[in-house]
C-alpha positions, 0 to 999 in steps of 0.5 A: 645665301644664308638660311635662317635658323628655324626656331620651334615653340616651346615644349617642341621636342625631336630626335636629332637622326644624326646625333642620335639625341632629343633635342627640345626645339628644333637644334639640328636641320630639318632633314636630320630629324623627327619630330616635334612631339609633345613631350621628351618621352615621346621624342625618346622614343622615336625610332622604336616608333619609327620601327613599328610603324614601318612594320605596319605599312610594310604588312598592310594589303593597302600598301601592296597590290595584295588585297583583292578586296581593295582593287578597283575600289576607286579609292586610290589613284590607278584602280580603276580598271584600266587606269 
């Protein structure tokens, strides 16, 4: 089975994870990078970006059970009480 090559719009950028390079279009498989982004700046800056988002969700009550304020709020699935 042949897979077609994915072409990007122009002025799509990405950060290719395994060459640790910027790309302008999708050059490299999806698994194998981030993006698009709007500009080669952007893309540049991908895993310091990458990096301060996970530091975010990695502080944020949200995404622990860690915040009282948020639990049984029925926002999310399995806070119900007893759910």
């Amino acid at each position: 089975m042949k897979l077609r090559r994915t072409r990007g719009k122009p002025g799509e950028w990405f950060y290719c994870l395994r060459h640790h390079t910027v790309e302008e279009g999708p050059d490299c498989p999806a698994k194998n990078r981030f993006g698009p982004y709007a500009s080669r700046d952007e893309a540049e800056h991908a895993m310091e970006t990458a990096v301060e988002r996970n530091l975010e969700w990695e502080n944020d009550p949200r995404w622990h059970d860690t915040d009282p304020a948020r639990r049984g709020d029925g926002e999310h699935p399995g806070d119900q009480p007893g759910g």
